[in-house]
C-alpha positions in Angstrom: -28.4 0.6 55.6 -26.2 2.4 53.3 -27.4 4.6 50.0 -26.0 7.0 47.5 -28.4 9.5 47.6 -28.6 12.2 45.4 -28.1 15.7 47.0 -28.5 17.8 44.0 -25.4 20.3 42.3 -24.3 17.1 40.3 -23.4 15.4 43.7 -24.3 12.1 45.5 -23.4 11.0 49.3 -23.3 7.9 50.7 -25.8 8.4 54.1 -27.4 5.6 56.2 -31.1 5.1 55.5 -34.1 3.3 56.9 -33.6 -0.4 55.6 -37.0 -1.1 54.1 -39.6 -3.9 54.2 -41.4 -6.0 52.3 -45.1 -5.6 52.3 -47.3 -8.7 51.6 -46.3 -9.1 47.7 -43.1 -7.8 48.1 -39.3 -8.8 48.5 -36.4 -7.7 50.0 -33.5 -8.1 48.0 -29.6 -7.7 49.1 -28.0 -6.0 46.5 -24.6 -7.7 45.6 -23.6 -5.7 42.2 -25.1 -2.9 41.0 -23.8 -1.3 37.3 -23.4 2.2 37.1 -25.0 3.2 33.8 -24.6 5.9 31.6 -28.3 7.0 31.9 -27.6 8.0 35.7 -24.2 9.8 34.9 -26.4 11.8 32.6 -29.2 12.5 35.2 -26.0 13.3 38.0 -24.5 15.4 35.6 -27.5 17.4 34.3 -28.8 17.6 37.6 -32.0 16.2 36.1 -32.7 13.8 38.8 -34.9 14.8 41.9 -33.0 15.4 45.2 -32.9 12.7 47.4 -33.6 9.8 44.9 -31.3 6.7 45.6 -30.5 5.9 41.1 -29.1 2.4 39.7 -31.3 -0.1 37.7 -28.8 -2.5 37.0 -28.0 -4.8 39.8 -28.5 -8.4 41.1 -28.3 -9.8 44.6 -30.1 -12.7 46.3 -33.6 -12.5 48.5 -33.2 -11.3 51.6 -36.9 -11.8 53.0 -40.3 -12.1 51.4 -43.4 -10.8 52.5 -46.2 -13.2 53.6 -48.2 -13.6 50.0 -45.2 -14.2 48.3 -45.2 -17.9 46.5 -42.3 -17.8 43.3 -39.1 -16.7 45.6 -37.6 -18.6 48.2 -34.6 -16.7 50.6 -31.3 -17.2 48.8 -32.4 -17.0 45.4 -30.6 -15.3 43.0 -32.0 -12.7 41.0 -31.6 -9.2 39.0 -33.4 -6.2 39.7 -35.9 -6.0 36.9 -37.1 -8.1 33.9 -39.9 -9.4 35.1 -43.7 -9.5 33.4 -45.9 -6.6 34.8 -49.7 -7.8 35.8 -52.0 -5.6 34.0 -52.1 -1.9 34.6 -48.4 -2.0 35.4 -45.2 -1.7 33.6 -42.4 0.8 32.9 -44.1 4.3 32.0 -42.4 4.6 28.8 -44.5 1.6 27.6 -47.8 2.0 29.1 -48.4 6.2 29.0 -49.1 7.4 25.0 -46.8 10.5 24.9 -43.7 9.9 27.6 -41.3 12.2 27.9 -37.9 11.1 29.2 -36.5 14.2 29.6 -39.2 15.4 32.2 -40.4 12.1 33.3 -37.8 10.1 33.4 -36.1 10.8 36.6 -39.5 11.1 38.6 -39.2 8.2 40.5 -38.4 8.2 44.3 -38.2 4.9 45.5 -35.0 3.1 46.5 -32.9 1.7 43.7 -29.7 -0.2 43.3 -27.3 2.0 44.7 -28.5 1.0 48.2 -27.6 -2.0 49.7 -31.1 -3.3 50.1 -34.0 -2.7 47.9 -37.9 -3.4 47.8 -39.4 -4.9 44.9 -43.0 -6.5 43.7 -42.9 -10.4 43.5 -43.3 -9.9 39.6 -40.1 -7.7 39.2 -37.0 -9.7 39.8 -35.9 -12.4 37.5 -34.5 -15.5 38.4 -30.4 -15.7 37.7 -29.9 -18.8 35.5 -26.9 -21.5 36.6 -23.6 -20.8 34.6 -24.4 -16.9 34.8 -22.0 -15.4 37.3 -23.7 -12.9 39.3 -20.7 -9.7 37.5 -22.5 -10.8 34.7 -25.7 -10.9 36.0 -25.5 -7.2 37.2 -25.1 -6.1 33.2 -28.1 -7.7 32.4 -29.6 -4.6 31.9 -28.0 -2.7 29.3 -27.7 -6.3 27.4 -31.1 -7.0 27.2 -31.3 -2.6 25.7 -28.8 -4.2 23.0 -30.8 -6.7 22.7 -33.9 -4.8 22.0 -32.2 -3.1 19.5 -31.6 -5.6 17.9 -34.6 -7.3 17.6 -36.4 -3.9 17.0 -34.6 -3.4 13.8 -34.2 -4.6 10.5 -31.6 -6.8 11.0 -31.3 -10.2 8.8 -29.6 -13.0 8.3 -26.0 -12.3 6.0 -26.7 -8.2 6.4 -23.4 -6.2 7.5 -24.0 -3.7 10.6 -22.1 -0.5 11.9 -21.9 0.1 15.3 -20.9 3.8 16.3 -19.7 3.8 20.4 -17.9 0.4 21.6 -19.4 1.8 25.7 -21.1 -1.5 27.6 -24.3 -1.0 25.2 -22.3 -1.1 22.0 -19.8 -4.3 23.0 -23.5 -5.9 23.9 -24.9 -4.7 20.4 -21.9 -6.2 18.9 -22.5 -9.9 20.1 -26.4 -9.6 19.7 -26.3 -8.8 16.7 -23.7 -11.6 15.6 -26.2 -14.0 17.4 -29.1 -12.2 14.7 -26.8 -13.3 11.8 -25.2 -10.6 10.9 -22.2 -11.4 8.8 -20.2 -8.2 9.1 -19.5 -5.7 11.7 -18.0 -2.7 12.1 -17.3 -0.5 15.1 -16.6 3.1 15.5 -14.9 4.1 18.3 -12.0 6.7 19.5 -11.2 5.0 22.9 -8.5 2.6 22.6 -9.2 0.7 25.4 -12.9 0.4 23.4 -11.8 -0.6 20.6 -9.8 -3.8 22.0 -12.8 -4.8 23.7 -14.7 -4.7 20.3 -12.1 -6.5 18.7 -11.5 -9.2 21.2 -15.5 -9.8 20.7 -15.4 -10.4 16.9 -16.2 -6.9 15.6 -14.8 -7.4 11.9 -13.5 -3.9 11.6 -12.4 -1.9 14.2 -11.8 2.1 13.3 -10.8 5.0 15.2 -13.2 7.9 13.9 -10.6 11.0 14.8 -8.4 9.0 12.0 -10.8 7.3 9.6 -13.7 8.5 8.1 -16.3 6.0 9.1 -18.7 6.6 6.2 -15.5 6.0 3.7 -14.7 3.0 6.0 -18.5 1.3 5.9 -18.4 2.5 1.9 -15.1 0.1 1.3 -16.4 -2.7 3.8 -19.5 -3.1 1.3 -18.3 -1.8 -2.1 -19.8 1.5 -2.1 -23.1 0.3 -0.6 -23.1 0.8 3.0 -24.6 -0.8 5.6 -27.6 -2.5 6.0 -28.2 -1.1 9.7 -26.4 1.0 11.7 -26.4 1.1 15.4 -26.0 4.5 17.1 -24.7 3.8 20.8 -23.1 6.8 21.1 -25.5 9.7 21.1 -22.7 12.3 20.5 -23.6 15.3 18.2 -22.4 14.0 14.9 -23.5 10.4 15.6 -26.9 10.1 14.4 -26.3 12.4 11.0 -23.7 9.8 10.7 -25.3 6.9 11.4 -28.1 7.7 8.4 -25.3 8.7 6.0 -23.3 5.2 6.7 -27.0 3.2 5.7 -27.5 2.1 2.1 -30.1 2.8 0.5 -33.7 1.0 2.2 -31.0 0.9 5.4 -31.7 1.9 9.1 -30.7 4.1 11.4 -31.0 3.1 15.1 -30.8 5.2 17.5 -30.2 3.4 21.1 -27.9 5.9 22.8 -30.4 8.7 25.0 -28.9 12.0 23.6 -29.1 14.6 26.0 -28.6 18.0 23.8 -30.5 18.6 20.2 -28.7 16.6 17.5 -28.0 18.7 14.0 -28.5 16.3 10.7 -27.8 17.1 7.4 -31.0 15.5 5.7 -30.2 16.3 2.2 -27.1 14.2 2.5 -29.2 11.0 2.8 -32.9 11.1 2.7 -33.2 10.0 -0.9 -32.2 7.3 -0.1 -34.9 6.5 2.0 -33.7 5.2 5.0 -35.8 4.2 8.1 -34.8 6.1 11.1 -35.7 3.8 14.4 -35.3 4.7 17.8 -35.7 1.8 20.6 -36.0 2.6 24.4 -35.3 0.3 27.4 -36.0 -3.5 27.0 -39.2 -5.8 27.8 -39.2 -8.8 29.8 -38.4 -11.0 26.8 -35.5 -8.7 26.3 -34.4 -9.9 30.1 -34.5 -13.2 29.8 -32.7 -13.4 26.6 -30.6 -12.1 27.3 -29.2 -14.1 30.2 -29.7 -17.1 28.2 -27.4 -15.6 25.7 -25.1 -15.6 28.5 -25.8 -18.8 29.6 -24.9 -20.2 26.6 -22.0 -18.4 26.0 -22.6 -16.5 22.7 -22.8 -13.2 25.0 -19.4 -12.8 27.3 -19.0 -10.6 29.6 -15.8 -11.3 31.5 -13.7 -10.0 28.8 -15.4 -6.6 29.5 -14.8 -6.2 33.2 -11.4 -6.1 35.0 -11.1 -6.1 38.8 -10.1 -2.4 38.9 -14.0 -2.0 37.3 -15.2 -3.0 41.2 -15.6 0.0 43.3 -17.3 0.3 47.0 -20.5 2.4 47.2 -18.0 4.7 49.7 -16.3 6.0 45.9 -19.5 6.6 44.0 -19.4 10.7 44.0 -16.1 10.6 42.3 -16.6 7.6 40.4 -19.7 9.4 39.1 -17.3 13.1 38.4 -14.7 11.4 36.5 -17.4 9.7 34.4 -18.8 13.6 33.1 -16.4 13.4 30.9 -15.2 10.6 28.0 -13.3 7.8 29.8 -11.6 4.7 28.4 -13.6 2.6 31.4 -15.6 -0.4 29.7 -18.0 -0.8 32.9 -18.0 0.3 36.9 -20.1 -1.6 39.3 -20.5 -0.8 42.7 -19.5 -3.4 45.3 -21.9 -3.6 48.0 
């Protein structure tokens, strides 16, 4: 089969490997979609993944065979790659080791993963694609159900106004979750233009550019002079997070969802008396999943308006897909075509 294999020097080829199979609890899936996601560009263009690795954890495709003590999956399901409730003694290291470090553990992993056109998973891992969710949308699941943890991590309340810095995949999610929380109003900060339609086409209230308008001053008139109840960093940039805790009013929150790669500066004299909480949130557990894909089921998270056909790429295009991602790009969402 085919795989994107990392090759180190901030480069990935597309080689044949061995096709795996299933042991005895285990299923082969077919990958259909598979997202490329901001975390991997990062790894690629840090060179902090090992050599050899096969990234992507944001894919669906359907079961392609099941090993012999496999009961829940049937061949021909439908199903994303992750989501699904660990047994004890297994789960995502960030959530079962006490002091994780993504930076040097992070990118550890060597097995196959969704830039490969067949991967291996435990029974448990895969969740089940709901009727009514297209399978493009399917393949986002991922970075909707991070939103979603946001979310649902923060303080977040019924009638509270939210700020969202960075409209990428994570923020447009963020926007619709936390509409669906009850937030009453929203407003996004974002210099792409292409990014800032999106936002606005999904009911952000106010949509600014920050190399134009100040988006303290901005959240400041929003809420006469109050700011916002939480603010949603999705950016990760070197300004964002100071930001972020300067645009809260006071008792507000900070949360930081975007994985920033360098040391961020903050001005903590600027804002601390006013006691904000500062939260960070990491990843998404199964609950996270699964609502999120009945958020798409039932409409109130859409992902069609964020993907276009020229978002579809084959696996053949990755390496420069990957390149011309280093840098800031207008591009809502790619997903790889296998």
């Amino acid at each position: 089969m085919k795989a994107a294999v990392y090759k180190g020097n901030s480069r990935l080829a597309v080689e044949e490997v061995p096709t795996p199979s299933p042991a005895a609890s285990e299923v082969l899936i077919k990958v259909k979609y598979s997202a490329i996601c901001g975390t991997d560009v990062h790894a690629v263009m840090y060179n902090a993944a090992p050599v050899g690795v096969v990234l992507g954890h944001e894919y669906c495709g359907t079961i392609a065979e099941i090993g012999c003590d496999v009961t829940r999956w049937k061949l021909g399901d439908r199903v994303i790659g992750g989501g699904g409730s660990p047994p004890p003694g297994k789960g995502k290291p960030w959530s079962t080791q006490p002091r994780f470090n993504y930076r040097t553990e992070g990118m550890t992993q060597r097995r196959l993963s969704g830039y490969a056109e067949f991967i291996v998973l435990e029974e448990w891992q895969p969740v089940a694609i709901p009727d009514g969710v297209p399978d493009e949308s399917a393949a986002v699941c991922e970075p909707c159900s991070v939103a979603v943890k946001a979310v649902r991590t923060s303080n977040l309340r019924l009638g509270d106004t939210v700020a969202i810095l960075g409209a990428g995949p994570i923020g447009l999610f963020a926007i619709q979750a936390a509409r669906a929380a009850g937030a009453l109003q929203i407003m996004v900060s974002e210099p792409s233009e292409t990014r800032r339609a999106a936002a606005e086409a999904l009911g952000a209230d106010l949509v600014i550019d920050p190399n134009r308008t100040n988006p303290i001053s901005a959240i400041e008139d929003m809420t006469d002079g109050l700011g916002a109840h939480v603010v949603f960093d999705c950016a990760g940039l070197k300004n964002t997070l100071d930001q972020a805790a300067s645009m809260a009013r006071r008792g507000g929150q900070a949360v930081l969802i975007a994985v920033p790669w360098e040391p961020l500066p903050v001005a903590a004299a600027d804002w601390m008396a006013r006691e904000i909480n500062i939260q960070t949130t990491f990843g998404a557990a199964p609950e996270d999943w699964r609502t999120s894909l009945k958020l798409m089921q039932t409409g109130s998270v859409r992902v069609e308006s964020m993907l276009k056909e020229s978002d579809f790429v084959a696996l053949e295009e990755i390496d420069a897909v990957f390149r011309s991602l280093f840098k800031p790009t207008d591009r809502l969402q790619v997903i790889v075509k296998l």
